[in-house]
C-alpha distance (Angstrom), angle and dihedral (degrees) to the residues before:
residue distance angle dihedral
X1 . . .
X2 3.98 . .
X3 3.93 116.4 .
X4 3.79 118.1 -85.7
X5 3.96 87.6 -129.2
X6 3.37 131.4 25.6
X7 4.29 133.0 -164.3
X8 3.79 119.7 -119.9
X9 4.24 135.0 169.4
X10 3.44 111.2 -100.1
X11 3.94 137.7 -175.8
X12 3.20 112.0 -150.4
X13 4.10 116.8 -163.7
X14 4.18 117.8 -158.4
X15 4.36 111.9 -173.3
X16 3.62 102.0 -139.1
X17 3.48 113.9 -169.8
X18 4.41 115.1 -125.7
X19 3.49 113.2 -138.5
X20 3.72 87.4 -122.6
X21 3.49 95.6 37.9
X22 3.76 108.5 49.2
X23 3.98 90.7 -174.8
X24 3.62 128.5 39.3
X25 3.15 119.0 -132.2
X26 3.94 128.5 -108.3
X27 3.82 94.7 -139.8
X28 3.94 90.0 48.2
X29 4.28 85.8 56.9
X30 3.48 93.8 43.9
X31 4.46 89.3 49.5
X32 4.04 85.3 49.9
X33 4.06 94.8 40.9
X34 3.78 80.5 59.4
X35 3.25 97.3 43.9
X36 3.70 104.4 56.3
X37 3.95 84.4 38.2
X38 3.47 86.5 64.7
X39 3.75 95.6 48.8
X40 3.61 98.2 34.3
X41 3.86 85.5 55.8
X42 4.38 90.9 64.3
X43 4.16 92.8 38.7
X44 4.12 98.3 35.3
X45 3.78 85.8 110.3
X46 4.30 96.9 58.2
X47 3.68 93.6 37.9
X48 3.95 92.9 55.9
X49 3.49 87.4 55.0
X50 4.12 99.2 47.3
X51 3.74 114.1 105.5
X52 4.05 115.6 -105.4
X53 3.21 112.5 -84.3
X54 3.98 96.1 27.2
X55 3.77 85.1 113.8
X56 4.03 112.8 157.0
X57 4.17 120.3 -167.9
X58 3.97 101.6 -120.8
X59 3.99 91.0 -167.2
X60 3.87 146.0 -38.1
X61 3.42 123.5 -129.4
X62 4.01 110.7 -91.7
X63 4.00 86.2 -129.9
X64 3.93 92.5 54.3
X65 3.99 120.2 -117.2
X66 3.34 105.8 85.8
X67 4.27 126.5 68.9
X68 4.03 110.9 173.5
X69 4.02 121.8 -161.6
X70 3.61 117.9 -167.1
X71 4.00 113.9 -158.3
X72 3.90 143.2 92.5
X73 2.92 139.9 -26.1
X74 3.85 137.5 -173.4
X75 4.08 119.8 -135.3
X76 3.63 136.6 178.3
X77 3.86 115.6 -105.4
X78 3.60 121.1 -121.0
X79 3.76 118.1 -162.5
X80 3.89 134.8 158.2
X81 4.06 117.6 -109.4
X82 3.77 117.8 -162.1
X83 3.52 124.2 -155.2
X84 3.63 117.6 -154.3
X85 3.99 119.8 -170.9
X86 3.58 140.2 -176.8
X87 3.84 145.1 107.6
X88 3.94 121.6 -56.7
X89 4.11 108.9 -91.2
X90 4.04 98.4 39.5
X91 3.33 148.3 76.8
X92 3.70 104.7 -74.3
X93 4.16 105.0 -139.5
X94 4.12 113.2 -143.4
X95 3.60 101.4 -105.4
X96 3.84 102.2 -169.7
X97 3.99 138.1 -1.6
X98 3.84 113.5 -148.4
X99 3.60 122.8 178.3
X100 3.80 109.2 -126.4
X101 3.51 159.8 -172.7
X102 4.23 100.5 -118.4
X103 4.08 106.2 -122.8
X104 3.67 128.8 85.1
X105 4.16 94.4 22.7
X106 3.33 98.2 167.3
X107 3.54 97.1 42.7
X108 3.96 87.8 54.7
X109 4.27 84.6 46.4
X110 3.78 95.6 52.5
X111 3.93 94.3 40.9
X112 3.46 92.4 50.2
X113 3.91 89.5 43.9
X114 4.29 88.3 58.4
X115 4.01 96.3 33.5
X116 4.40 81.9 58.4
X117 3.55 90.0 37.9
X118 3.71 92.7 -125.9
X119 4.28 82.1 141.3
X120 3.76 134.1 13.3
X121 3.30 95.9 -149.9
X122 4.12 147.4 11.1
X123 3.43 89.7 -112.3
X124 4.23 79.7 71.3
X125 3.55 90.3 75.4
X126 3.78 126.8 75.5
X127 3.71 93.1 -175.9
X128 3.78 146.0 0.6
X129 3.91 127.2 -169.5
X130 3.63 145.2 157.3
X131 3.55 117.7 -125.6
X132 3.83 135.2 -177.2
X133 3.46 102.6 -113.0
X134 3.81 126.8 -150.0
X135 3.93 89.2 -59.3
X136 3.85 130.5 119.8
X137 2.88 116.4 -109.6
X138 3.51 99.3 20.5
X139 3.77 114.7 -90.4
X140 3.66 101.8 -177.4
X141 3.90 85.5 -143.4
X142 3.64 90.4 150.2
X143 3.85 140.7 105.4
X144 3.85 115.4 -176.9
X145 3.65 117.9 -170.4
X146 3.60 125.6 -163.0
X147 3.97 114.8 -168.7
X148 3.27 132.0 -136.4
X149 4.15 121.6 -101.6
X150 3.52 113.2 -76.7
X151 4.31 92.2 14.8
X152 3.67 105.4 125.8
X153 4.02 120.2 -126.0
X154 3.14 117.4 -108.4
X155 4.16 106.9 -104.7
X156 3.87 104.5 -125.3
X157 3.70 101.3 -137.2
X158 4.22 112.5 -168.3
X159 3.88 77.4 -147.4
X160 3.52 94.6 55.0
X161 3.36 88.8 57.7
X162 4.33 102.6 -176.0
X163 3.82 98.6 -171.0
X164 3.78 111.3 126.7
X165 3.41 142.5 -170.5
X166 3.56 132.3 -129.2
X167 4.02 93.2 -114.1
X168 3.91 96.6 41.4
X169 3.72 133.8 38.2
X170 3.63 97.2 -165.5
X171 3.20 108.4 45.7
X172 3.40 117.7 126.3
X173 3.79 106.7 28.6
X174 3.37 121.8 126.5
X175 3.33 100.7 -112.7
X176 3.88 148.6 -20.6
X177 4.03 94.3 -90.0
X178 4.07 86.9 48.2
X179 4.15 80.5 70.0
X180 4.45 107.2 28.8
X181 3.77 78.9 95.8
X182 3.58 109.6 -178.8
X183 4.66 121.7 -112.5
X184 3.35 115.6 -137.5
X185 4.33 76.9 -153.0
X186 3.61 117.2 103.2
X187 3.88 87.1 -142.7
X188 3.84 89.3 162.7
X189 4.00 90.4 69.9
X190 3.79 92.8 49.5
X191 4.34 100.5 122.7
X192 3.77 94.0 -165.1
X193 3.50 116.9 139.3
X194 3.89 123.7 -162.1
X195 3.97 128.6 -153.5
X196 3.32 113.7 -127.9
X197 3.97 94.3 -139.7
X198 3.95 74.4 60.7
X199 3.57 98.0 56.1
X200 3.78 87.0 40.4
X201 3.46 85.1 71.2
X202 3.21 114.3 44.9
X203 4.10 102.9 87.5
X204 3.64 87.5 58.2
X205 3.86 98.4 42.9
X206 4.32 85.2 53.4
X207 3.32 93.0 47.7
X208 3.47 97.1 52.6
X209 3.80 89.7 55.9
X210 4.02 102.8 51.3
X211 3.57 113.4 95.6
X212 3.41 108.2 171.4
X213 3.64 84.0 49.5
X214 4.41 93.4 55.6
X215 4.20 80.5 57.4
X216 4.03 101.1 35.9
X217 3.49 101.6 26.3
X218 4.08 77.8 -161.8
X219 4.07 99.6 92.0
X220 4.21 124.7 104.3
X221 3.94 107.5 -146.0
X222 3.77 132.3 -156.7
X223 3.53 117.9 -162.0
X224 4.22 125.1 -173.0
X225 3.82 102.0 -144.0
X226 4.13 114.8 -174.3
X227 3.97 113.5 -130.6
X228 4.12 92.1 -81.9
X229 3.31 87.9 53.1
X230 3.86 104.3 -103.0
X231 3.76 118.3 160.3
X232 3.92 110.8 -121.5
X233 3.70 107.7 161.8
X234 3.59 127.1 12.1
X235 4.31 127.7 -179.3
X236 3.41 133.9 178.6
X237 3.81 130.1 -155.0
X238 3.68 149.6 146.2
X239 3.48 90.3 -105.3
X240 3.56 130.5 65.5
X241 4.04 94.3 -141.6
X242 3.34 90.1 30.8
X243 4.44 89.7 69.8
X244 3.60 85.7 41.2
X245 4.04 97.7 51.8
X246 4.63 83.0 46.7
X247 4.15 89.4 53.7
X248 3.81 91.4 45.4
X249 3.71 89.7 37.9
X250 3.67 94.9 48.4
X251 3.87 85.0 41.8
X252 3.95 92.7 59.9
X253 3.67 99.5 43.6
X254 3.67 82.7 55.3
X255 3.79 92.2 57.8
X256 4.25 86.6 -125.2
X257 3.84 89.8 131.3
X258 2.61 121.4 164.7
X259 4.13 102.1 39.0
X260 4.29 85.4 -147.2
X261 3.87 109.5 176.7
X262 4.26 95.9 13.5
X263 3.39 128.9 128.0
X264 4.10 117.5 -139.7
X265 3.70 112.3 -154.8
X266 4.03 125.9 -169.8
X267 3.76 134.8 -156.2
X268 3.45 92.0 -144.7
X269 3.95 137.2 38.9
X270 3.88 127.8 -53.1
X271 3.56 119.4 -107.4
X272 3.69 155.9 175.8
X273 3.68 90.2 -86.4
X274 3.80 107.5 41.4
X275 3.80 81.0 46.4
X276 3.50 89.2 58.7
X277 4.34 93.8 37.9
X278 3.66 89.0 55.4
X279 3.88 99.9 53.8
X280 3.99 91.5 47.3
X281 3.43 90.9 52.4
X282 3.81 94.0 48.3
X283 3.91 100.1 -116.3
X284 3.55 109.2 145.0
X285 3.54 98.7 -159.4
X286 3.95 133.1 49.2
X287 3.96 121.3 -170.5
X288 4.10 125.5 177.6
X289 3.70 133.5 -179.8
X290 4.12 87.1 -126.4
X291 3.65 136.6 51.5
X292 3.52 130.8 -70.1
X293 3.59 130.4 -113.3
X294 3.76 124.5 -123.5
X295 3.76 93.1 -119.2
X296 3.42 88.3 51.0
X297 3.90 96.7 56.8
X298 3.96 88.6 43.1
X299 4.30 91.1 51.7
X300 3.85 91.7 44.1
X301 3.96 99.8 41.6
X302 3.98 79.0 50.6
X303 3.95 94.5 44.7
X304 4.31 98.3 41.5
X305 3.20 88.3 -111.4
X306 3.93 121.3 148.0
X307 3.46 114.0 -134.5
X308 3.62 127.7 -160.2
X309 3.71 129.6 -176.7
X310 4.13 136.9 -172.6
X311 3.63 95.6 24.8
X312 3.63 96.4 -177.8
X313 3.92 114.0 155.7
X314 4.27 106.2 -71.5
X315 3.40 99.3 3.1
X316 4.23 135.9 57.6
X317 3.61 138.7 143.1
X318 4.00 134.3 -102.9
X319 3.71 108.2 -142.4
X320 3.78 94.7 165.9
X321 3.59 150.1 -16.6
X322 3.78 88.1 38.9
X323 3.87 93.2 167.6
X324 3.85 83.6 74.6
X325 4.21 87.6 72.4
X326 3.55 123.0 75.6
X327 4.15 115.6 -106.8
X328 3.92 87.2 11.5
X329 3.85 106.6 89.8
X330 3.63 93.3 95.7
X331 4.09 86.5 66.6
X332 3.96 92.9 43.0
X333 3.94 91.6 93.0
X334 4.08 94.0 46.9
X335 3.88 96.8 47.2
X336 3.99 87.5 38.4
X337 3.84 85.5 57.8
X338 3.54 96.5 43.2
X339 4.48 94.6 59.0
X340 3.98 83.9 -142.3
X341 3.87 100.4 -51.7
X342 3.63 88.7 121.2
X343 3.73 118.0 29.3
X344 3.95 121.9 -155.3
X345 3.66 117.2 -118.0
X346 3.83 109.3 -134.3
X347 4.16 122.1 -137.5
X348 3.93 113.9 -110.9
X349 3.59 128.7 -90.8
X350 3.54 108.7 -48.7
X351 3.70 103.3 1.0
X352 3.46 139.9 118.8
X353 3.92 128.5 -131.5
């Protein structure tokens, strides 16, 4: 398995403003870019191995504006996973390629697995492991699952084309019904309730746990929260769906299907997919950072699921399933109405509309 981080040379340019020369500049950047190009180009080698923070100024501009440190810096890795399925005996096909964070593979192969509906269960796989591949050195950038007796394999349609991208989980399929896969959840009959001083919280609470993120700043998170707003599962990876697929993964092998009464929050914005990776996993509520897509409000109004949207410290949107938040359930039956065309604001922390 590749490194979750990885050290590379960096130049990193600050503008400082003379105090004769209010602006620096463009041509006087571009001269010290090339500069410290140059120079970085002969010493590459010693900086990549300097510790972080072991930063040294090369040279400012002589006309001001422009300081240039050469050094590390610390970036997220990005490397293809392929999952291969099929019965025990055979030639197992690759299913899917998904471009990945490396950590928590086969968490990310089984919740990706359930979210497609490829199993209903983990009890559908005999057997999951990572393997090296055909690459040199070995990458380990594959997941091979073997199903359970009487599972059916997957059929690898050309048309259903499964690769993915590390910004988009659906991209690719042939079309919208190839993905409206139906959950064996009744999310719908979930009764949970949710504080909003709780939901209030949660950005801050899944920040505080990513890592990677506090080195990279380049990492989506998905965190499972329980109705109080205890953290339970958290995952990090370049891909939104891709930290969605390791909770629910994780979640499965854990026999905690389905996640009844959990809230799934997301570092980045709520779409069609999530939408669709919350309901199969049974979470009745979804919450992100970002805005919603319209897709997404149409799949979770259809699924029960409550949606919320711009979760940012006191103040967050209801685009659905508003009876789910505390001192909203006299909205539920206008936003329900609406599918998402107007969304509900919620009261602050603490207060009651």
């Amino acid at each position: 398995m590749g490194r979750v981080t990885q050290r590379r040379t960096i130049a990193r340019v600050t503008l400082t403003p003379h105090q004769d020369e209010p602006h620096p500049t463009a041509q006087g950047a571009v001269q010290a870019l090339g500069q410290v190009a140059d120079h970085a180009a002969g010493h590459a080698q010693n900086h990549a191995a300097a510790p972080a923070g072991n930063q040294r100024d090369l040279r400012a501009a002589p006309r001001g504006g422009v300081v240039v440190k050469v050094g590390p810096d610390t970036l997220v890795a990005e490397e293809p996973l392929e999952i291969r399925v099929g019965t025990g005996g055979t030639p197992r096909p690759p299913l899917a390629v998904t471009m990945r964070t490396p950590g928590d593979d086969l968490d990310l192969a089984i919740g990706f697995l359930m979210t497609e509906g490829v199993i209903r269960a983990i009890d559908d796989v005999r057997t999951a492991q990572l393997c090296a591949g055909d690459q040199e050195p070995n990458t380990y950038n594959v997941v091979d699952v073997v199903l359970a007796a009487g599972v059916p394999a997957p059929e690898v349609d050309p048309a259903r084309n499964f690769y993915t991208t590390s910004s988009c989980g659906v991209c690719g399929k042939a079309s919208i019904d190839a993905v409206r896969t139906r959950s064996r959840f009744d999310v719908a009959a979930d009764p949970v309730t949710v504080e909003p001083v709780v939901l209030a919280a949660l950005p801050d609470t899944l920040r505080e746990g990513q890592r990677a993120f506090k080195t990279t700043g380049g990492l989506h998170a998905a965190g499972l929260f329980d109705a109080n707003g205890t953290l339970v599962c958290l995952r990090e990876d370049v891909g939104r769906h891709n930290a969605v697929d390791k909770v629910i993964g994780w979640a499965a092998r854990q026999g905690r299907l389905p996640l009844a009464g959990h809230v799934l929050m997301v570092s980045g914005r709520a779409s069609f997919e999530l939408a669709q990776k919350a309901w199969m996993a049974g979470i009745p509520v979804l919450a992100a950072v970002s805005a919603p897509s319209t897709l997404a409000v149409d799949l979770a109004a259809e699924a029960g699921l409550t949606l919320i949207g711009f979760l940012r410290g006191p103040t967050f949107n209801v685009y659905c399933g508003a009876q789910r938040v505390a001192g909203l359930e006299q909205v539920a039956g206008p936003v329900a109405r609406s599918a998402g065309a107007t969304a509900a604001t919620a009261p602050g922390p603490g207060s009651r509309p």
